[in-house]
C-alpha positions, 0 to 999 in steps of 0.5 A: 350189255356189259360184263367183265373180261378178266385177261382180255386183250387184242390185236392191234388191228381188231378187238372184236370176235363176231358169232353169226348164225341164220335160219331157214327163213334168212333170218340172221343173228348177230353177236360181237364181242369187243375184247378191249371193253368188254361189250356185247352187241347184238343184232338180228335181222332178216337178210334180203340179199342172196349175195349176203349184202347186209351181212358183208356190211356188217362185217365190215363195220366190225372189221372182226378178228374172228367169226364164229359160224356153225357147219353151214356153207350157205353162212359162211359165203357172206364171210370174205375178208375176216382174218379167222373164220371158226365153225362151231357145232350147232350145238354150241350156238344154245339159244337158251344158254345164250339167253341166261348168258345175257341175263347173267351179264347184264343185271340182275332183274332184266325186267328192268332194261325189257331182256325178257321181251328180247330173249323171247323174240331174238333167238337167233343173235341169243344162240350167237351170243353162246357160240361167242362167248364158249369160244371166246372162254376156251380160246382166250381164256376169258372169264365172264361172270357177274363181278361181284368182285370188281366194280362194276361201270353201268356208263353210256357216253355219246358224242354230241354229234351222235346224240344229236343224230339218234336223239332228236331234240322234241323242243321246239324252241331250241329246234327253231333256234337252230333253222334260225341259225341254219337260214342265216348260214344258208343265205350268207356264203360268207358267214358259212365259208369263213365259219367252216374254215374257223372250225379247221383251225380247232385241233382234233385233240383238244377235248382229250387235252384240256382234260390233262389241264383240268386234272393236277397230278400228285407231285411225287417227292422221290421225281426229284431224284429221278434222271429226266428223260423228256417224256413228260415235258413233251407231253406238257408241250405237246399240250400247251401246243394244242390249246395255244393252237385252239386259242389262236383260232378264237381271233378268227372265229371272232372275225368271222361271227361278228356280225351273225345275226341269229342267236345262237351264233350271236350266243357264241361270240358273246360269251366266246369272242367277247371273253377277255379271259381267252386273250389272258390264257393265250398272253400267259403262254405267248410270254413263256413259250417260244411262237416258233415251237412246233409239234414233231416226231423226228427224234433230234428235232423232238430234243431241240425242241424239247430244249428250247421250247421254253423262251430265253430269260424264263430261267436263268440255269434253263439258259445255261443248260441250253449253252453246253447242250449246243456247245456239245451238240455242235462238238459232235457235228465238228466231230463227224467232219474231222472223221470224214476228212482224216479217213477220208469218208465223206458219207460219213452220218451221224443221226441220233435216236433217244436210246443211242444218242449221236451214232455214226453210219458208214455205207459199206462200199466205203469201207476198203478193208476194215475201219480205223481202230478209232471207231468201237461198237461196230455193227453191221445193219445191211448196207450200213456199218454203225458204230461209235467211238470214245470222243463221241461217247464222250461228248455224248454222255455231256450232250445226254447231262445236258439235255436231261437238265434242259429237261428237267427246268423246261419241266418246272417252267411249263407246271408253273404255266399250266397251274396259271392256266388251269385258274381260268380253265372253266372257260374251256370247259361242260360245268356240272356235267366235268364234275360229275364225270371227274367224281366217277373218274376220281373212284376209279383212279383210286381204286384201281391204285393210282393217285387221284387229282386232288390235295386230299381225298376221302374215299369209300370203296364202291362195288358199282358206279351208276350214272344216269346222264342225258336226255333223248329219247330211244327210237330203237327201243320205242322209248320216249324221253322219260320212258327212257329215264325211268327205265335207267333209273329203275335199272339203278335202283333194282341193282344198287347196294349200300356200297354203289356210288351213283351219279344223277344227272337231272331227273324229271325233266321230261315230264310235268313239273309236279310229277317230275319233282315228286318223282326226283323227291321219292328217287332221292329219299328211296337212294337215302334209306340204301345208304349209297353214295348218291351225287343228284345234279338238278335244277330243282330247287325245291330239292334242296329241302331234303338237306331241312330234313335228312341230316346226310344230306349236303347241298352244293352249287355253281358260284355265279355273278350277277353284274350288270344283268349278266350272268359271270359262271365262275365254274366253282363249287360251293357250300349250300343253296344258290344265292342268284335271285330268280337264277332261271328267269335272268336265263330266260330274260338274257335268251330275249324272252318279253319284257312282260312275260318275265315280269309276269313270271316274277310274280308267280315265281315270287308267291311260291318261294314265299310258300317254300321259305314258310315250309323249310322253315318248319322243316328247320324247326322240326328237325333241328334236333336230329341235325344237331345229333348227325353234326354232333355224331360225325365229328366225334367219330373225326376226333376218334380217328384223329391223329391229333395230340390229347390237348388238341382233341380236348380243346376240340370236345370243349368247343362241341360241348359249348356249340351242342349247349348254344344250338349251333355248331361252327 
């Protein structure tokens, strides 16, 4: 359950203020509110510890700032080791109050998500719920409401390990695939170890990273102007340093699973292992990045690095940056030993940090009475006298020149590498889904006024974005599979307007193939009439003959090759119907299903295209005229506000007057 929090913000330690109250019967209700994004989660269960166990361990999982109680002792026993601890008047915790809180917040039929159901029978985490949010409005001086100013983001992401844990499969075949997967494992130590030891060598951070690659930021013209001060190279550095980690792992994974025997590890090295494109990925940054550069936060390693990360001969003006950055970076260690020896210091340092640069440090007790007049900026730090002098400043200010030059070509040298990179970046990356999730991210860059990741953007201003991504069933909710995506997609519907963008991913899957397709029809034709802008990912086909009967609507799919029997995913995006023959029966036939059964299927699946073709061509027919008008009407209103001279717009009005009189518009 989410609202919006105008003016929230939080500790570094915790984000969560917890409200918590309990009855005669021991029954205890919960309220956490995370202040960073905005959520509210609520629990209520009856406490079977006199020591308050459970309570304790739920406060330790939230880790609170603040708790909130109401004037009872017995209550606030369980609360050892939260930062603040609050007592409220009972007053405060208003069940009641609390329940129309939740409703307001979460939407606007909660009929949708079962909160009639759930106010009626969990009071107590309802009357927490009030506590929480009055203290949180009048301490934090945040605002809860509807958001009817702000988009709205209606979103559940789950890892896949969690998914997995809370949801699991109900396939039976992709259950079996994996205790195949397990047998294999459990009965060869050598596969398992060398397995485990493959997957430590993948960095942490690869996710987030690969990320950066698939988005290509604007080029701001007015950067050129700017001093370079190594952040972004790092950061591009950083990067690379990860995937190149990530690649060099593949070798050994390799190794390790040539010879697996259960499908889905012998999946794995197929179209991993066996995929020249990664060896290509790691050649391009092995012939521009030093193998010696390492990832570091000591802030003059951090520089070096920075300059000489990218190999010698790459750039030519690279090269002599990297010469007078080394010349002056040895002046100045030159530098520190003649002052060492002429005023006899021999303690004498000379560490750098990125705002100072090269600095020198005295000990005190070095000092007999005062330092030559040589040395300028002195200042005293405890035990330490820091200071500076003209020659250093000097050699400095050239040392500075010549970094932020360094900077400024090792820049240019890794944009040029990761736009080769990011051509093969599908390899690395979750298909449709990236998409999808990038549509979502690409309205909410734009609205929120940054740039977005692309060469030209069109972009309506959207009140809420709504996703419904997954598959799984709820157990806590005692919803199956497709009670579950009903009740998200009911939730869409009850709550979309004509300026919501909504984002499907699959529909109908969980139930049968009839009613799954009637369903998905009925959910597109209805998300039409709300004038919504709607991306539906599926897999089924028969779908696409919305676009033979409503003008507004747009088909797109996946490029894939077809060589040899094998399926070559090109990860692009293109206009109209997909044009792999029987797309899903060469999955089938490369999963190892019978020869026979695929034949058979072939058959079946063949009768009833030929039905399909017969009925979208009446649909064509029928509606042509209607297409024709829509194609006719969105071109006119480009032209009206185009930015073209009279000849062109002319020239432009001809060309649709003479494609409307042929019957067909290029």
């Amino acid at each position: 359950m989410e609202g919006d929090a105008a003016g929230a913000g939080g500790g570094d330690r915790s984000s969560i203020v917890i409200g918590l109250i309990e009855n005669r019967a021991k029954e205890v209700g919960v309220a956490a509110f995370d202040l960073r994004s905005a959520s509210l989660h609520l629990s209520q269960y009856i406490e079977t510890s006199c020591s308050y166990h459970n309570t304790k361990t739920l406060l330790h999982f939230y880790d609170p700032m603040v708790a909130i109680v109401p004037p009872n002792k017995t209550a606030a026993d369980g609360m050892v080791g939260v930062s603040e601890l609050i007592t409220m008047a009972r007053g405060c915790f208003d069940d009641t109050k609390g329940a129309v809180m939740v409703k307001n917040l979460s939407a606007r039929d909660p009929s949708a998500l079962g909160l009639d159901t759930y106010c009626k029978q969990y009071y107590l985490c309802l009357a927490a719920a009030s506590a929480t949010i009055k203290w949180i409005e009048s301490e934090r001086g945040v605002t809860f409401n509807g958001s009817f100013d702000h988009m709205n983001i209606d979103s559940t992401r789950t890892r896949l390990l969690r998914a997995n844990l809370l949801q699991p499969l109900k396939d039976i075949q992709t259950i079996n695939t994996r205790l195949d997967c397990l047998d294999e494992l459990m009965s060869n130590e050598e596969l398992f170890f060398g397995l485990t030891q493959g997957l430590r060598k993948f960095p942490k951070e690869s996710d987030k990273v690969l990320c950066h690659f698939c988005f290509k930021p604007k080029k701001d013209t007015d950067e050129v102007l700017k001093p370079a001060n190594g952040r972004k190279s790092q950061g591009l550095i950083s990067d690379i340093i990860v995937l190149k980690t990530a690649l060099d792992a593949i070798p050994f994974l390799s190794k390790v699973l040539r010879g697996a025997k259960s499908f889905l590890l012998r999946n794995i090295y197929q179209t991993i292992c066996e995929n020249p494109k990664y060896a290509s990925m790691r050649k391009r940054i092995g012939d521009v990045i030093d193998e010696d550069v390492v990832h570091s936060r000591a802030p003059f390693v951090t520089c070096t690095q920075q300059c000489f990360a990218i190999k010698a001969g790459i750039d030519g003006l690279l090269d002599v940056a990297r010469r007078s950055f080394c010349d002056t970076s040895e002046a100045i260690h030159n530098l520190a030993n003649k002052y060492r020896e002429d005023f006899k210091l021999p303690n004498l340092k000379i560490p750098y940090n990125n705002r100072l640069g090269f600095y020198f440090i005295v000990p005190q007790k070095d000092i007999t009475e005062r330092l030559p007049n040589k040395f300028i900026q002195v200042v005293r730090h405890g035990k330490n006298v820091h200071c500076s002098s003209l020659e250093l400043a000097s050699l400095n200010a050239r040392n500075k020149s010549a970094a932020a030059e360094c900077f400024l070509r090792t820049e240019l040298c890794l944009e040029g590498l990761i736009n080769e990179i990011r051509e093969d970046i599908g390899i690395l990356t979750s298909g449709k889904s990236t998409y999808l999730q990038q549509i979502c991210l690409i309205v909410i860059l734009a609205q929120i006024g940054c740039y977005v990741p692309a060469q030209f953007a069109s972009l309506r201003v959207v009140d809420r974005v709504f996703t419904r991504i997954g598959t799984g069933d709820n157990v806590e909710n005692n919803s199956s599979t497709f009670m579950t995506e009903m009740k998200e997609t009911a939730f869409i519907m009850q709550n979309v307007s004509s300026k919501s963008l909504i984002v499907v991913d699959e529909l109908g899957r969980a139930t049968s193939s009839s009613d799954g397709l009637a369903i998905a029809w009925s959910c597109c034709e209805y998300l039409l009439s709300t004038k919504a802008y709607t991306v539906f990912a599926t897999h089924m086909e028969s779908l696409s003959e919305l676009a033979t009967i409503y003008p507004n609507v747009k088909i797109l799919h996946f490029e894939v090759d077809l060589r040899n029997d094998r399926l070559d995913f090109k990860f692009r995006l293109k206009d109209g119907v997909r044009k792999v023959p029987h797309y899903g029966l060469l999955l089938a036939k490369v999963a190892g299903l019978p020869s026979s059964v695929i034949d058979t299927a072939a058959s079946i699946t063949s009768r009833i295209t030929e039905q399909e073709m017969v009925r979208k061509d009446d649909n064509c027919e029928q509606y042509r005229s209607l297409q024709m008008a829509y194609q006719v009407t969105q071109r006119l209103i480009c032209l009206k506000q185009s930015n073209q001279g009279d000849d062109y717009i002319r020239e432009a009005l001809q060309n649709l007057k003479d494609g409307y009189a042929a019957g067909r518009l290029t």
